[in-house]
Structure formats: C-alpha cells, structure tokens
Backbone bond lengths (Angstrom), bond angles and torsions (degrees), N, CA, C in turn:
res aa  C-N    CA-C-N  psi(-1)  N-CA   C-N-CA  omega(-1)  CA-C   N-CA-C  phi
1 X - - - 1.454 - - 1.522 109.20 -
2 X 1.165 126.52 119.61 1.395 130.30 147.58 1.097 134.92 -93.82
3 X 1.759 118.23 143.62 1.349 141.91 -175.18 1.302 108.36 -118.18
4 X 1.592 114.62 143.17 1.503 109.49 -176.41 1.586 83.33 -109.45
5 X 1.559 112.21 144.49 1.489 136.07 172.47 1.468 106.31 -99.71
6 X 1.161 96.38 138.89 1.858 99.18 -168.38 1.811 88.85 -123.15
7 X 1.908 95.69 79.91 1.441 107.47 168.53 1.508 118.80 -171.95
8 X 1.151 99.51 116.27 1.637 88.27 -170.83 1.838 115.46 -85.38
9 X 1.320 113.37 23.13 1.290 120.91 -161.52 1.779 104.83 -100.00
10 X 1.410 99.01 93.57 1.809 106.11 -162.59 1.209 106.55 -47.89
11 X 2.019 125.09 -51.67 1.468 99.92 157.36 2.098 149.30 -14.66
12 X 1.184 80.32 -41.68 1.416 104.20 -159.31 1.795 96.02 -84.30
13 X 1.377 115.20 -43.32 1.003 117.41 -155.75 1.476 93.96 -76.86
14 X 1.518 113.46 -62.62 1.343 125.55 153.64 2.293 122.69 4.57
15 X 1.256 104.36 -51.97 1.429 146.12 -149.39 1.847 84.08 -89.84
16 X 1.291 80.19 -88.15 1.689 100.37 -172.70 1.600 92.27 -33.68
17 X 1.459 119.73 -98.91 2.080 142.47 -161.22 1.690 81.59 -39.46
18 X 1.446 150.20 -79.72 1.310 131.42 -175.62 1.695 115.97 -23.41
19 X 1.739 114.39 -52.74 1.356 95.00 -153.23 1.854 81.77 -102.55
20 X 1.159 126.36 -10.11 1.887 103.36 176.16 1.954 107.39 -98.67
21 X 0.972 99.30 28.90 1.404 111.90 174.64 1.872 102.14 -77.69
22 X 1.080 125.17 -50.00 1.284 142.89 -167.94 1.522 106.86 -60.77
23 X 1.657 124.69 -22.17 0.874 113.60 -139.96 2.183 78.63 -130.78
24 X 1.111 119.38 5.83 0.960 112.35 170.04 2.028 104.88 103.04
25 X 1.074 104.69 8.37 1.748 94.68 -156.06 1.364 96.61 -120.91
26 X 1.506 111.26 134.75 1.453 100.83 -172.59 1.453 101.37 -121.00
27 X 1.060 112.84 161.68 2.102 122.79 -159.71 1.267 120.34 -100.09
28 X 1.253 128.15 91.03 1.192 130.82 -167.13 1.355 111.48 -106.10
29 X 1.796 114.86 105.02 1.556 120.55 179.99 1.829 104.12 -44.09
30 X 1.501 106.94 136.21 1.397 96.97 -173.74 2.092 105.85 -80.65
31 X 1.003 104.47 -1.97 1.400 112.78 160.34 1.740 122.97 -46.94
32 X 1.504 87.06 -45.04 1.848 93.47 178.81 1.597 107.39 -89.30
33 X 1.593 110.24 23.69 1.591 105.64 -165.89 1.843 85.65 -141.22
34 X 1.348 108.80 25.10 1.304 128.59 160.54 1.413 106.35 68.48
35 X 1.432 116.55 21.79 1.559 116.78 169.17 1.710 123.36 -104.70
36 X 1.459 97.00 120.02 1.834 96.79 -151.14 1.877 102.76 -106.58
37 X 1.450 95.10 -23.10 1.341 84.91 -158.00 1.648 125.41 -108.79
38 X 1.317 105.99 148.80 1.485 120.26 -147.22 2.218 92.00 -67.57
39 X 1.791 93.99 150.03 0.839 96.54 -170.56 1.716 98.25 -139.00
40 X 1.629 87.90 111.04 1.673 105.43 -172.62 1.876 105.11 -52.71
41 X 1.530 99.71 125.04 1.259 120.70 -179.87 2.118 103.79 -89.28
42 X 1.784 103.96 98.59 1.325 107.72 -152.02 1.363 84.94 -121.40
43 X 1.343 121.79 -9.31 1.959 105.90 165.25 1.309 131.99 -94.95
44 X 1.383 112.47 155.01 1.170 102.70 -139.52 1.727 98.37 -103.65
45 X 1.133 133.51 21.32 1.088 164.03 -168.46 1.713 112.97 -126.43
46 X 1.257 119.21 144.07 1.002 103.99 161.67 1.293 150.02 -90.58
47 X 1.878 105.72 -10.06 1.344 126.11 144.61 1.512 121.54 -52.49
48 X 1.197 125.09 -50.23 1.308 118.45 166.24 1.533 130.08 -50.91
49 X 1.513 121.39 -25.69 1.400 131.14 -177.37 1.344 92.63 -81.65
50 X 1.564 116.19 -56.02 1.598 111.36 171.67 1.592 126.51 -10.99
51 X 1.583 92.31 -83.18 1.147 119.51 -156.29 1.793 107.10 -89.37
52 X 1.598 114.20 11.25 1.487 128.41 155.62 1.473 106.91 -77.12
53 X 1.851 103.20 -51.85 1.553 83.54 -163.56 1.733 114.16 -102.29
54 X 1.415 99.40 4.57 1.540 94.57 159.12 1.684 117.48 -57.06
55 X 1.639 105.89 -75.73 1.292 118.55 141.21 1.611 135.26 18.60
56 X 1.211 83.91 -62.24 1.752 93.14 -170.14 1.844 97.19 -101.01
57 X 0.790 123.64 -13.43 1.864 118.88 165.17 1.247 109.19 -97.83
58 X 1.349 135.80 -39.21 0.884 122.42 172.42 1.634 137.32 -52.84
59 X 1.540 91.90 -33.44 1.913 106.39 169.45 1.393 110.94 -95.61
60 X 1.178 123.94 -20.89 1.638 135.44 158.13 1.579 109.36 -52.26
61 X 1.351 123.02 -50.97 1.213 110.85 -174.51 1.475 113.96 -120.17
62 X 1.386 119.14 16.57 1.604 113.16 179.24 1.728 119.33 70.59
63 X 1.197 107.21 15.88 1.710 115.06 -154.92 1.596 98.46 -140.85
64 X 1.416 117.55 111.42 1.816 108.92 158.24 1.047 120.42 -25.69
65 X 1.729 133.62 146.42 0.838 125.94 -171.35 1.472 104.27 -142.34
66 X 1.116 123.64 158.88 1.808 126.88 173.81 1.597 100.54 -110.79
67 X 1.966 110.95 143.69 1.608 95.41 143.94 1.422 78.01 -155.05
68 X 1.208 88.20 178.22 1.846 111.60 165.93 1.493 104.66 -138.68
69 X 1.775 100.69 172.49 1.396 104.16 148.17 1.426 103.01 -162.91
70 X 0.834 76.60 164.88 1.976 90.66 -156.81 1.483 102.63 -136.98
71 X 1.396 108.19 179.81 1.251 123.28 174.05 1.896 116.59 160.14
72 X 0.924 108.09 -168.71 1.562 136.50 -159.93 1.697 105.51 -108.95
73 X 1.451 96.42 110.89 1.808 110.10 172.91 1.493 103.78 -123.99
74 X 1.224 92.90 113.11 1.460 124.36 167.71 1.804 123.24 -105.29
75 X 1.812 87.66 105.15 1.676 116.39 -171.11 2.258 99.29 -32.65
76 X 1.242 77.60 -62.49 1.940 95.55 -176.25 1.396 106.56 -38.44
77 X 1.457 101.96 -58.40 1.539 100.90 174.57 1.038 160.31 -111.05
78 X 1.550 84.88 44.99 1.707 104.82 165.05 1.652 98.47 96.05
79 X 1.135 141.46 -7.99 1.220 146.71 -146.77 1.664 127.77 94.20
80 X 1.281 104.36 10.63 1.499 114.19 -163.54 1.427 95.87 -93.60
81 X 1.253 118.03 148.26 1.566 143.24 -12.63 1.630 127.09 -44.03
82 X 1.315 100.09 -17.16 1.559 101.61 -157.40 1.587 113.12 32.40
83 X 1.953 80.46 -142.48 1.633 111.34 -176.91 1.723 96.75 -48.54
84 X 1.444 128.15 -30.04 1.474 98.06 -160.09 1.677 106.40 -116.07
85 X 1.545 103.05 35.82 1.618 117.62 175.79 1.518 95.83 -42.86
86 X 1.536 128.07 -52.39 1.550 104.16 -154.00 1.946 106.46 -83.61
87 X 1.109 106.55 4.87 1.709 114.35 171.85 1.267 104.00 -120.71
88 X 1.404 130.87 26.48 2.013 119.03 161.27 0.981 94.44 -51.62
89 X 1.599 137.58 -90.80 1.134 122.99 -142.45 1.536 119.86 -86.06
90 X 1.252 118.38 30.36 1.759 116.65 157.27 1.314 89.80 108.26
91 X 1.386 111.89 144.31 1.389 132.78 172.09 1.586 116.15 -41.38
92 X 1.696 124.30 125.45 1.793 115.61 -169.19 1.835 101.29 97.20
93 X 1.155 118.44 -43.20 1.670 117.46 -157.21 1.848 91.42 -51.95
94 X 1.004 100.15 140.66 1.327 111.03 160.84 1.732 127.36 -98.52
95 X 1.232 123.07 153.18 1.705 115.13 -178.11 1.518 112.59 -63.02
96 X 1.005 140.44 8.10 1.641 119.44 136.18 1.828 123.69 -73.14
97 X 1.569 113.98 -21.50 1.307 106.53 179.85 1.643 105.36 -105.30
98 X 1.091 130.71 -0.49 1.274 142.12 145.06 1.772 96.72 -31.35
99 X 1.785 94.04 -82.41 1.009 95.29 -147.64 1.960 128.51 -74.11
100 X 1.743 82.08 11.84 1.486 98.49 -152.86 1.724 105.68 -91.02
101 X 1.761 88.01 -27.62 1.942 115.68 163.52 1.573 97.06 -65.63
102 X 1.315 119.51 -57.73 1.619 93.91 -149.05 1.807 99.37 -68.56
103 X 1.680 113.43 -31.46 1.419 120.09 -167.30 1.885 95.96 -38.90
104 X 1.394 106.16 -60.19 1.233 126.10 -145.73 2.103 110.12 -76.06
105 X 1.874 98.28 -15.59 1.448 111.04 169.19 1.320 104.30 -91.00
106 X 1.143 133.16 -12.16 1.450 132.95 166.70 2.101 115.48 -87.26
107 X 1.063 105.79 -29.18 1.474 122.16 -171.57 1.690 110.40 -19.24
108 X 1.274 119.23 107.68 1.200 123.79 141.92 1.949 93.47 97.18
109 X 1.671 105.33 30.43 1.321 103.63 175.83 1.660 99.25 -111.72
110 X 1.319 118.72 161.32 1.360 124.71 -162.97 1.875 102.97 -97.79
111 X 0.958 117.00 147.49 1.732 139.34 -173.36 1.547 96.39 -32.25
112 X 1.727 115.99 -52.16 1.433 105.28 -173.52 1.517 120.05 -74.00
113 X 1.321 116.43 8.82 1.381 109.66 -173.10 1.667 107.21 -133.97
114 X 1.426 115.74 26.24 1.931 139.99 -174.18 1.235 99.08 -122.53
115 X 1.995 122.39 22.52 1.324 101.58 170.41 1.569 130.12 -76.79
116 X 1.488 132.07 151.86 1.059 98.89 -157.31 1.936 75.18 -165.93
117 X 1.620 96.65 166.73 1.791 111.75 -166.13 1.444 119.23 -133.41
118 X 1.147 137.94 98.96 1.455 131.15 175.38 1.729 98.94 -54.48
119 X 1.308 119.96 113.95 1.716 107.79 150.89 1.390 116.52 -121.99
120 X 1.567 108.53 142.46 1.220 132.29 178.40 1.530 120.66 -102.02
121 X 1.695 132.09 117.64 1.430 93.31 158.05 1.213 122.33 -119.92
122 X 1.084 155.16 163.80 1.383 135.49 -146.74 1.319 80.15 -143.89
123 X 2.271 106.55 148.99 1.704 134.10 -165.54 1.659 84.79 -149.35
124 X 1.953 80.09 129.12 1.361 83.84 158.13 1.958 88.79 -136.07
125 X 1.383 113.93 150.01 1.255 119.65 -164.82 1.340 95.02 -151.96
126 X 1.766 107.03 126.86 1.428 112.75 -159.25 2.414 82.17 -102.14
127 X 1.425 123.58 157.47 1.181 124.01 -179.24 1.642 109.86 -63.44
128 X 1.302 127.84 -33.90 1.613 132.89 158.11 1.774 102.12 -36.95
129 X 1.063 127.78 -7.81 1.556 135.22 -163.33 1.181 127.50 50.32
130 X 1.666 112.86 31.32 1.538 112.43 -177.59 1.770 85.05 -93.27
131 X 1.928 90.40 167.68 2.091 91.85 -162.80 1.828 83.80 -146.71
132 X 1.584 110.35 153.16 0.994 89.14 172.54 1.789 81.03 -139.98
133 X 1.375 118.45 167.03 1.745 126.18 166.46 1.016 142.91 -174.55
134 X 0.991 132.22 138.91 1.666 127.53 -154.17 1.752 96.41 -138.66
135 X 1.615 94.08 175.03 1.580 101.20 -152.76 1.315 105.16 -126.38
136 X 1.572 139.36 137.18 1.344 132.86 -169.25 1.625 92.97 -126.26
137 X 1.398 118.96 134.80 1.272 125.87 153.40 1.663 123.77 -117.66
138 X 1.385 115.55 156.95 1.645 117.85 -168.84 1.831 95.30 -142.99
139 X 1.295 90.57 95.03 1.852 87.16 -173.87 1.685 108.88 -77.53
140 X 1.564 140.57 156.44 1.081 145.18 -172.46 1.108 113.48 157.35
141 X 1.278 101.88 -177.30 1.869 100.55 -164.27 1.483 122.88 -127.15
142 X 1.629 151.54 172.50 1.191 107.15 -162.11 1.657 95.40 -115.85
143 X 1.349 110.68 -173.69 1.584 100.65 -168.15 1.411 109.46 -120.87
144 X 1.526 101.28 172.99 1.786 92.06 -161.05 1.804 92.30 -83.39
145 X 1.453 131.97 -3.48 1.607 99.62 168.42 1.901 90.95 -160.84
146 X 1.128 91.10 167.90 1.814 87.49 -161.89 1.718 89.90 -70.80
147 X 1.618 96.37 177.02 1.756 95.71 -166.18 1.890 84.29 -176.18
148 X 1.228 117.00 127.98 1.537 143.43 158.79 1.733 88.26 120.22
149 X 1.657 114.02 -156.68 1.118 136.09 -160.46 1.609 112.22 -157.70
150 X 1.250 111.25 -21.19 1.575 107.66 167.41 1.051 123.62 -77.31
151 X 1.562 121.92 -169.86 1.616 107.64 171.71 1.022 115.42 88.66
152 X 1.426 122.01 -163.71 1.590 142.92 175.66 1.453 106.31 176.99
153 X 1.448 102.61 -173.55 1.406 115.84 -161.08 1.885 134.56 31.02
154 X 1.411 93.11 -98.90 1.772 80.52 169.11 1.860 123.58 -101.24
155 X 1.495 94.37 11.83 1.728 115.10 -161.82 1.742 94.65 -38.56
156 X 1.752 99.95 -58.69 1.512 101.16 -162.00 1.907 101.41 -38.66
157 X 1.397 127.10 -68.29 1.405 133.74 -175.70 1.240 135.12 -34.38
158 X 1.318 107.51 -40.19 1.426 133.55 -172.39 1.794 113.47 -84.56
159 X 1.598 96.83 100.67 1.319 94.59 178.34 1.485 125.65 -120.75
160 X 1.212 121.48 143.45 1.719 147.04 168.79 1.553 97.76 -20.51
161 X 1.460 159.92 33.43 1.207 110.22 -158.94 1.445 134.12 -60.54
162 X 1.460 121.14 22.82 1.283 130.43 173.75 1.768 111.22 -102.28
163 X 1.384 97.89 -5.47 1.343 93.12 176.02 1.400 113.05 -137.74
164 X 1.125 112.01 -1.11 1.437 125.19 -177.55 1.736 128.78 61.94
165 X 1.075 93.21 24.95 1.672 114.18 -178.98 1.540 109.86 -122.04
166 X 1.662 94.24 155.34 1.477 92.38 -170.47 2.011 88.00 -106.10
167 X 1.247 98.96 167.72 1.794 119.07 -178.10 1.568 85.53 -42.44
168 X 1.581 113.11 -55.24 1.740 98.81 -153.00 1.515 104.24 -62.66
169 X 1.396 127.08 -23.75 1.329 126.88 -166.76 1.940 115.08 -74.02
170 X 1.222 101.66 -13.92 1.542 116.86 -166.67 1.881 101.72 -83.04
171 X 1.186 115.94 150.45 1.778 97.15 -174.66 1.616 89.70 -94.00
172 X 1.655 115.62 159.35 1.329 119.77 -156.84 1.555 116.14 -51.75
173 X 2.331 106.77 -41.68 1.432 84.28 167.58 1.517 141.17 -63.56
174 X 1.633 109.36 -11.77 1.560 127.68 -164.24 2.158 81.13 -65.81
175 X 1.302 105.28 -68.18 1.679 112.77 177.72 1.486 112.40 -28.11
176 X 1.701 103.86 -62.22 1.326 84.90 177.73 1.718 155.35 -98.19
177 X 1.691 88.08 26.32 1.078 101.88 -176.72 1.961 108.67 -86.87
178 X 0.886 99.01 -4.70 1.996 118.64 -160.94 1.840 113.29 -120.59
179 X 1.605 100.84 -18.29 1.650 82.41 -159.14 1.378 103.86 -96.73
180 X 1.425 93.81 -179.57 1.654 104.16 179.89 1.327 105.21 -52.48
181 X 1.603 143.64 -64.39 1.082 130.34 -176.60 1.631 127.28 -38.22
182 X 1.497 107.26 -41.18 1.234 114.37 -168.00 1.454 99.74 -79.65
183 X 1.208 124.16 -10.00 1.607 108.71 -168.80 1.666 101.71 -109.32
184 X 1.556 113.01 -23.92 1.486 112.90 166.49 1.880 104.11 -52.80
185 X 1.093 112.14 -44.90 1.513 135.63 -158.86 1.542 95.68 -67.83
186 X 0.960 99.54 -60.89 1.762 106.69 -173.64 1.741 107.93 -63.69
187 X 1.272 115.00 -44.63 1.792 107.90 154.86 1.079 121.43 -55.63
188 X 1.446 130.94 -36.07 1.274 117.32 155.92 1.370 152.03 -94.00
189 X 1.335 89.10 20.02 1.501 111.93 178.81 1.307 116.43 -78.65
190 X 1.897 114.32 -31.30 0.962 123.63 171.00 1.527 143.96 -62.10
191 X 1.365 73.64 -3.90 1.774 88.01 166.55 1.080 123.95 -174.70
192 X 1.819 104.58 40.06 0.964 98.91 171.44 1.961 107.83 -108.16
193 X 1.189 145.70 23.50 1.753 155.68 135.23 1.259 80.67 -43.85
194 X 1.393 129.29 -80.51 1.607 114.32 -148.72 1.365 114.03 -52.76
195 X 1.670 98.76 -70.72 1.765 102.75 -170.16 1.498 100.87 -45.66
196 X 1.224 145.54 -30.91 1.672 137.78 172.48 1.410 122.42 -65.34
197 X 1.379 107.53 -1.96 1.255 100.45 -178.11 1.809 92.53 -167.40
198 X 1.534 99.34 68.93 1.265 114.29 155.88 1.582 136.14 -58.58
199 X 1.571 108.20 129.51 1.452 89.53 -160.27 1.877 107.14 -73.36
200 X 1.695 105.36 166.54 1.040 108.66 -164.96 1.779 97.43 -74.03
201 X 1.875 98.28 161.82 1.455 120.07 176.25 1.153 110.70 -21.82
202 X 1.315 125.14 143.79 1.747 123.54 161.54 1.438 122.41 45.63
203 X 1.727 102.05 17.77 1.414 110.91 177.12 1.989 99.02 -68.44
C-alpha cells in the first residue's frame, strides 16, 4: 500500500517509512507524485497546519495523503516555539541557530524550570475530503548545550530527564520507538488500513 507524505523534510520522511513500514504502507514523498509546491503553513494550531497540507495534496493529486507538523513547547516561553519552531530563528536559519536562540532564551535558568514538549499531530486525508488525526506528545526538558549527533532539528537540546540523554544521543530506532511522531503515528495507525481502504458505496 502506498501513501503520499506531504513533506519534503528527509528527516521526517526517514521517521514516518521506518515506523509505517510494519503496517504494510510504503512512503512516497508527494514530490515524486509530481507535487512541488510549497504550502503556506497559516494555522495557528498545529492540527490545522496538519490537516491544510494533508488536504491540499490530497485533492491536488487524487491520492491519500499524510502530513504532520510538529514542533517544540517551551514551559518558559509561553509555549514558544510552537507552530513556528522551524522559523524561530528567521527565515534561511538552519538547526544549529535554531538551537543556539532557544539555548540563549533559556540562559542561566535551572533544570526545573527548561520543561519543555515535542508535539506532533499527524493528517491523513483521503481526496473524497474525509481526514482523520491524532496527536503524539514527548514531555522533557531542554538542555544547557546541544549533545549527541543523530537526529535533526531541536533533537541535539531536548533531553530524557529520566535518562539523561538528549533525542540526538539515542540511535534513530531508540528515537523512534518514544517520540512524538511515533506515538502520533501509532494513534493513527490504528485506523488508519481502514480509512485507506474504505469500503465501496452501498457496500
């Protein structure tokens, strides 16, 4: 079975085809399904960005589609990064200066007050416009300087305090057996065979 992913973020894609591999479904960037163009993330929620750009590939190309969006909630700040974790630090910034802003908005605060949440929510939206989605959270706190090498985005920061490791330090399956993605994924795994293969009319 194939699903087109409405994400060009190889991490992500990476993440996703590892954990829906199990389930028979294989991940097809909707890029190679001739869908190129960027689709302004205008909700202010992260279910709403979801379920925009599922949405909009899915009736774009006649084909179910997956997306998420996720990001980084930080207790200190109010909920910030949120929805616009992958633009904190200004349009171009890459995930070392991401992470080099949030290090430096946290600076010189103590472990109990760096709590902080990866959330994911994951859309799958068949072109008939039925949508279905569920929500993954990874609670933890952030650290005073990045630390491992796997991963991406805010992985290096984000640490276990039950294990004392940050995401980047974990090897990718250790990541994806625990993170927000994988656990949004795994709620929707549960139903998502059916909704993909709805039975026919007046069945």
């Amino acid at each position: 079975m194939e699903l087109v992913v409405a994400t060009s973020n190889r991490g992500k894609l990476r993440e996703i085809a590892a954990i829906l591999q199990p389930l028979g479904i294989q991940v097809v960037p909707a890029a190679e399904r001739g869908f190129r163009r960027h689709i302004p993330e205008t909700g202010t929620t992260f279910a709403e960005n979801a379920l925009l750009k599922a949405r909009t590939v899915a009736q774009a190309l006649g084909l179910p589609a997956l997306a998420d969006d996720s990001g980084l909630v930080v207790e200190a700040l109010d909920g910030a990064p949120g929805v616009h974790s992958a633009r904190y630090a200004g349009p171009g910034a890459d995930d070392q200066q991401r992470n080099a802003k949030l290090l430096a908005a946290l600076q010189g605060l103590p472990p109990e007050k760096r709590g902080a949440a990866f959330v994911c929510v994951m859309a799958c939206c068949r072109p008939d416009g039925a949508c279905i989605t569920a929500e993954g959270r990874l609670e933890g706190r952030i650290a005073t300087a990045p630390a491992g090498k796997h991963g991406f985005g805010y992985d290096p920061v984000f640490q276990l305090p039950q294990r004392g490791l940050t995401l980047a330090q974990l090897t990718p399956q250790e990541k994806n057996d625990i993170s927000h993605r994988a656990r949004a994924l795994a709620a929707l795994s549960r139903k998502l065979v059916d909704f993909l293969n709805p039975p026919p009319v007046g069945a």
